[in-house]
Structures are given as structure tokens and as C-alpha cells.
C-alpha positions as CSV (number, residue, x, y, z in Angstrom):
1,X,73.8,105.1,124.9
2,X,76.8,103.1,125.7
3,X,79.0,104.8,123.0
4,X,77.7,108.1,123.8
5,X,79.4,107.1,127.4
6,X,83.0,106.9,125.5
7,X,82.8,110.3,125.1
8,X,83.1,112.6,128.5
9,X,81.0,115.9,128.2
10,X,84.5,118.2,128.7
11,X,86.2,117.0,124.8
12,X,82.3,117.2,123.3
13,X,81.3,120.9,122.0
14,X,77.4,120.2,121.1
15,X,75.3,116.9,120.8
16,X,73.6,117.1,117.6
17,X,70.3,114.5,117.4
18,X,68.2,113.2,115.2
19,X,64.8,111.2,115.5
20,X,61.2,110.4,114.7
21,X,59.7,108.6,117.7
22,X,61.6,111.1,119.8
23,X,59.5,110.3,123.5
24,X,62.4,108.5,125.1
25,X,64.3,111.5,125.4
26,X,61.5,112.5,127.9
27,X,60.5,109.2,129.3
28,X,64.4,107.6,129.9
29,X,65.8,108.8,132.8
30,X,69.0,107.5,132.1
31,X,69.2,108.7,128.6
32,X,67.5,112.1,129.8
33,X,70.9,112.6,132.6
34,X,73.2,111.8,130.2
35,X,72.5,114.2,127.6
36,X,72.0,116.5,130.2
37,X,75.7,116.4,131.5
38,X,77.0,117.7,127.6
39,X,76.9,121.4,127.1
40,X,74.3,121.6,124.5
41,X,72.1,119.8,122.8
42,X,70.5,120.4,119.2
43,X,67.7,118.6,118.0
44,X,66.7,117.8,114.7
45,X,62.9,115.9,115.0
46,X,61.6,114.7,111.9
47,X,57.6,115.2,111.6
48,X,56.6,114.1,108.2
49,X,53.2,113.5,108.3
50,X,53.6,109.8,107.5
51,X,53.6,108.6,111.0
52,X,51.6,105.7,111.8
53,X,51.7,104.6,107.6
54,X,52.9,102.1,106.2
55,X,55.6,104.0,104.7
56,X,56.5,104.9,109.0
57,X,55.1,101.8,110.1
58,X,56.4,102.6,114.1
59,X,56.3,106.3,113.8
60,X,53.9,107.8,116.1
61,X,51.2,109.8,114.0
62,X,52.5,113.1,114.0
63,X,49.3,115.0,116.1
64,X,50.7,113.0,119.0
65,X,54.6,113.9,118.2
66,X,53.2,117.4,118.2
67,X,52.0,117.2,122.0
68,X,55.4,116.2,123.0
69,X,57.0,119.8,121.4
70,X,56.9,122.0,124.6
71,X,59.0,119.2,126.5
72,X,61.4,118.6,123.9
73,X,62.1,122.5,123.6
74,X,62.3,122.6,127.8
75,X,64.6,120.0,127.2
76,X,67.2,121.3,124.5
77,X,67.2,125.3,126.5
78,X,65.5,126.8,123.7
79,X,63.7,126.9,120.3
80,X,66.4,128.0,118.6
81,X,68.1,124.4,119.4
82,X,65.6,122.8,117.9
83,X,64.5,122.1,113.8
84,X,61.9,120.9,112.4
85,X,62.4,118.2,109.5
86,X,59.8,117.6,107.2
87,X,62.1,115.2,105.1
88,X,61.7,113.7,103.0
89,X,59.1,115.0,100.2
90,X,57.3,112.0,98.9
91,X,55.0,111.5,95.8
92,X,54.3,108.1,95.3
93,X,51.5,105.7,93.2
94,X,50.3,103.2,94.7
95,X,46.9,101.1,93.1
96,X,46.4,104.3,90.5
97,X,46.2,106.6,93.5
98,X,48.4,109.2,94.2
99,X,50.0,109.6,97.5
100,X,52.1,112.9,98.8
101,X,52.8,113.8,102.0
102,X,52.6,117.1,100.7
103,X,49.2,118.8,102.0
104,X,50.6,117.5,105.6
105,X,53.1,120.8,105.8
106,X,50.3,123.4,106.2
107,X,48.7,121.1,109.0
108,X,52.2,121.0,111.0
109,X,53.6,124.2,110.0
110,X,51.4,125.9,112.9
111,X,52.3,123.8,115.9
112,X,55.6,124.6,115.2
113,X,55.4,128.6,114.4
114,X,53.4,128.6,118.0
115,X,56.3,127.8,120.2
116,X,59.3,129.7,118.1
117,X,60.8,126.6,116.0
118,X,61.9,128.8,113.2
119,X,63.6,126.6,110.8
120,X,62.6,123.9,108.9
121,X,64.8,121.6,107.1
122,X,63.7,119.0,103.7
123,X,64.7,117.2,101.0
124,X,63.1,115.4,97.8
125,X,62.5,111.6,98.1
126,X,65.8,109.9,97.1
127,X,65.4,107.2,94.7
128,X,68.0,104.9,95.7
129,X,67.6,101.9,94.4
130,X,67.2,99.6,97.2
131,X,64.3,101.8,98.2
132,X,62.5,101.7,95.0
133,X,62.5,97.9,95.5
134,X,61.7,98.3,98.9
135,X,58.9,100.5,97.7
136,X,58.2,98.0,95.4
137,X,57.3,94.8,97.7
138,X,54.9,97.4,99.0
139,X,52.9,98.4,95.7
140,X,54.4,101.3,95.8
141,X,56.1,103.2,92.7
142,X,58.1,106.7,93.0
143,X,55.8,109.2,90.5
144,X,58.6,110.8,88.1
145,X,58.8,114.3,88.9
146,X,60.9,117.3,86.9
147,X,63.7,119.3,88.6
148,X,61.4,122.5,87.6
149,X,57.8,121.2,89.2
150,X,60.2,119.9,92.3
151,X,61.3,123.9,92.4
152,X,57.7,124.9,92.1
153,X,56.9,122.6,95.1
154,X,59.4,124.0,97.3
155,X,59.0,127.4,96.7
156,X,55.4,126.7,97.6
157,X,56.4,124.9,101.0
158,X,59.1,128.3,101.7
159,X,56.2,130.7,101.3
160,X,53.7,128.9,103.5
161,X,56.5,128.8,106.0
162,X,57.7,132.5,106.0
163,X,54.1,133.3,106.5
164,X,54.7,131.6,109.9
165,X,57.8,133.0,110.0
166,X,59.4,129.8,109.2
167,X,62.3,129.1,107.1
168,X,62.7,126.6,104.7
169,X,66.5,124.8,104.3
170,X,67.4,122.2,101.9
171,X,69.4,119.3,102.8
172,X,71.5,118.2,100.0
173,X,69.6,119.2,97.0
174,X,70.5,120.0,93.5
175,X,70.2,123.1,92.4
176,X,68.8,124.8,95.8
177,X,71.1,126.4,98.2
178,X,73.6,124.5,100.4
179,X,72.5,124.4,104.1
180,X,74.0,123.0,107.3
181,X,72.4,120.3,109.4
182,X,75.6,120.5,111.7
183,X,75.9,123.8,111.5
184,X,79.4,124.9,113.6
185,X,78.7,128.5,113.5
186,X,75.0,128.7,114.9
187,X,76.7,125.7,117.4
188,X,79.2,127.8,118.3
189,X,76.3,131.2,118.3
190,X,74.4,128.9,120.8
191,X,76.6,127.5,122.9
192,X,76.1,128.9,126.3
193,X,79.9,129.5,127.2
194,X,80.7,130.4,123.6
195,X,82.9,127.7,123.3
196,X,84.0,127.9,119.8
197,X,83.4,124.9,117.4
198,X,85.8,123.3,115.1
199,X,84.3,124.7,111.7
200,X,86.1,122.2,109.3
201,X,83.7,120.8,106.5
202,X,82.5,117.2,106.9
203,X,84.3,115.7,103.9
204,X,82.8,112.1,104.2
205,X,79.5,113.9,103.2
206,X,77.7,114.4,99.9
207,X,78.6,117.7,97.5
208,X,75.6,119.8,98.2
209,X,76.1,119.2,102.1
210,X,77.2,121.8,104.5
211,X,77.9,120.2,107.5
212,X,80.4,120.6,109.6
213,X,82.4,117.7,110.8
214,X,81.5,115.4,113.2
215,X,81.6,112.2,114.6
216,X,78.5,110.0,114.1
217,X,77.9,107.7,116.9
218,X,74.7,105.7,115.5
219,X,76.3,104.4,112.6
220,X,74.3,102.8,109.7
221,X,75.6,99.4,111.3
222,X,73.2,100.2,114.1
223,X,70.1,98.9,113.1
224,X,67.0,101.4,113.2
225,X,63.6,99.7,114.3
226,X,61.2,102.8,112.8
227,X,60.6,100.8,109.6
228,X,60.8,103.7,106.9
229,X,60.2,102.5,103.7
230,X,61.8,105.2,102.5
231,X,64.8,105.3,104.5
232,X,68.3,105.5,102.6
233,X,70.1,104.0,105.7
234,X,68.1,100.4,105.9
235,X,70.1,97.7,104.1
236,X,68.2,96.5,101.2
């Protein structure tokens, strides 16, 4: 919030956001106005059906992030400022037990079809190694899974969603196609005085990414109080 005020809305194109537990940007008036004052905002919410897990521990389960949907659409001008992550993919062993968050997709995939969110971006669980320890302290072990069976599962997920009319984008993944998360084009598409947007490719980021470059004001350094287990970002 207070380095988001550094930043006056007439040298800021689009405010791209990201987030889980996303009911502040209802219930914070201040943080509400704020946003309100930039020319556009595009909204990235995360619903992976871990909510409310131990592997989300302060996630909101995600039938009650669902509820919040027609607000947060109301709030960015339109569905087609808003996409649906269900990222990251997980298959995990815990106790002899499989766990996925797989079967979750088909449950979601409606709520969002209903009210015209047509894209949705994911990603394979990233086996860093601080989170397999992290995973670790928990019980849980990342299930080994080949680059073909990971294909098979995504093409799965892509043809559930364009029965919905839903498509499915990959966010820095191997062997699938490159996507944009900051996407300067559909930005500049959206934007509701056309203003164009700088399309220069965010070098900082990893080979298979897209994005267009940006300036990220909630820096890693800014410590995250969801609790994701899986999360790449947490210090070990």
C-alpha cells in the first residue's frame, strides 16, 4: 500500500494483481480508492482447491473465495480483466496416501465459466529444494511424475475447460506453449483509453515466461502471511 503510493496513477498503464485470500480488495476502503484512481486493473486470483489445508494453511477454502467472484469482477470493469489461477498442480504422498489437488478443477471450473472468466492460467508443482524440505517437516514427499503423464494431465485439465469455454495457459512450463501473465498487448486491448503499453520482454524472468516488463512492488523481501507450503517465494 504505501509503495503503491510512490507511484501516481498518470506514469502507471495497468495494475496487474495477484492473490489468494483476495477479500481485502472488497473490504479495505483505503486499498479499494486507491486502486480505483489507476486506469485499470487486472487480476490474477489463485483458487487451487487447497484452501483451508495444510498445504494453504490461511487460505480461505475455495467455495467461500468463489462467493466473492461477482464483486471482484464489478471491481476490475470486466471478466476479461480477471484470470483464474489454478497453480500450482500438486501430487504429493503423504502417510502412503496420495494427495492431488487435481479432481478440484472440475468442481471450480463452473463458478468460473458462469460469470465469463475465460482463461485460466497453471503450472506443475516446482520442486525447489527448499520446498521439498519444507514439504518434508510436514510428511509430505513430491510423487515423481514424467514429462509425458504431466502432458497427459494437462491436456485433460484444457479439455474440461474448453468445454466451459475456458482456456488453459501455462505459466513457465517446459515443453508447453509460452504464455503471458503480464500480457502488454491484451493490457494495451483493454485499457479503456487505449493507452498503449510498453511491450518490451521482462528479462529478469525465467526462459519459458512471456511477460512483459514490469515493475514488481511486493517484492520477495515482503514477507507473505498465507503460509503455502508450496510457495517458491517463502525463504527456506
Amino acid at each position: 500500500m504505501t509503495r503503491l503510493k510512490e507511484f501516481p496513477s498518470e506514469d502507471v498503464h495497468s495494475i496487474v494483481i495477484w492473490t489468494k485470500n483476495p477479500a481485502n480488495l472488497i473490504k479495505l476502503k483505503e486499498l479499494r480508492d486507491t486502486l480505483e484512481g489507476y486506469d485499470q486493473i487486472y487480476l490474477h486470483l489463485s483458487i487451487t482447491g487447497m484452501g483451508g489445508t495444510v498445504l494453504e494453511p490461511n487460505i480461505p477454502e475455495w467455495k467461500e473465495v468463489v462467493k466473492l467472484l461477482q464483486e471482484l469482477i464489478k471491481f476490475v470493469k470486466g471478466a476479461k480483466r480477471f484470470s483464474w489461477r489454478f497453480d500450482p498442480v500438486v501430487y504429493l504422498e503423504k502417510n502412503g496416501e496420495e494427495f492431488t489437488n487435481y479432481p478440484v478443477f472440475s468442481e471450480i471450473l463452473p463458478y468460473m465459466a458462469e460469470l465469463g472468466i475465460t482463461v485460466c492460467r497453471t503450472s506443475f508443482l516446482s520442486p525447489y529444494k527448499k520446498v521439498i524440505k519444507r514439504l518434508g517437516i510436514a510428511g509430505f514427499k513430491i510423487v515423481s511424475i514424467s514429462q509425458e503423464r504431466i502432458k497427459e494431465i494437462f491436456d485433460e485439465l484444457s479439455q474440461k475447460g474448453r468445454d466451459y469455454g475456458v482456456t488453459l495457459l501455462y505459466c513457465s512450463m517446459d515443453d508447453f506453449e509460452v504464455s503471458s501473465c503480464i500480457d502488454g498487448r491484451l493490457l494495451t486491448e483493454l485499457h479503456p483509453a487505449k493507452k498503449v503499453c510498453d511491450l518490451k520482454k521482462d528479462k529478469g524472468q525465467r526462459a519459458r515466461c512471456g511477460c512483459t516488463e514490469s515493475l514488481d512492488i511486493g517484492w520477495y523481501s515482503m514477507k507473505c502471511l498465507n503460509g503455502c507450503l508450496y510457495c517458491y517465494a517463502t525463504p527456506a
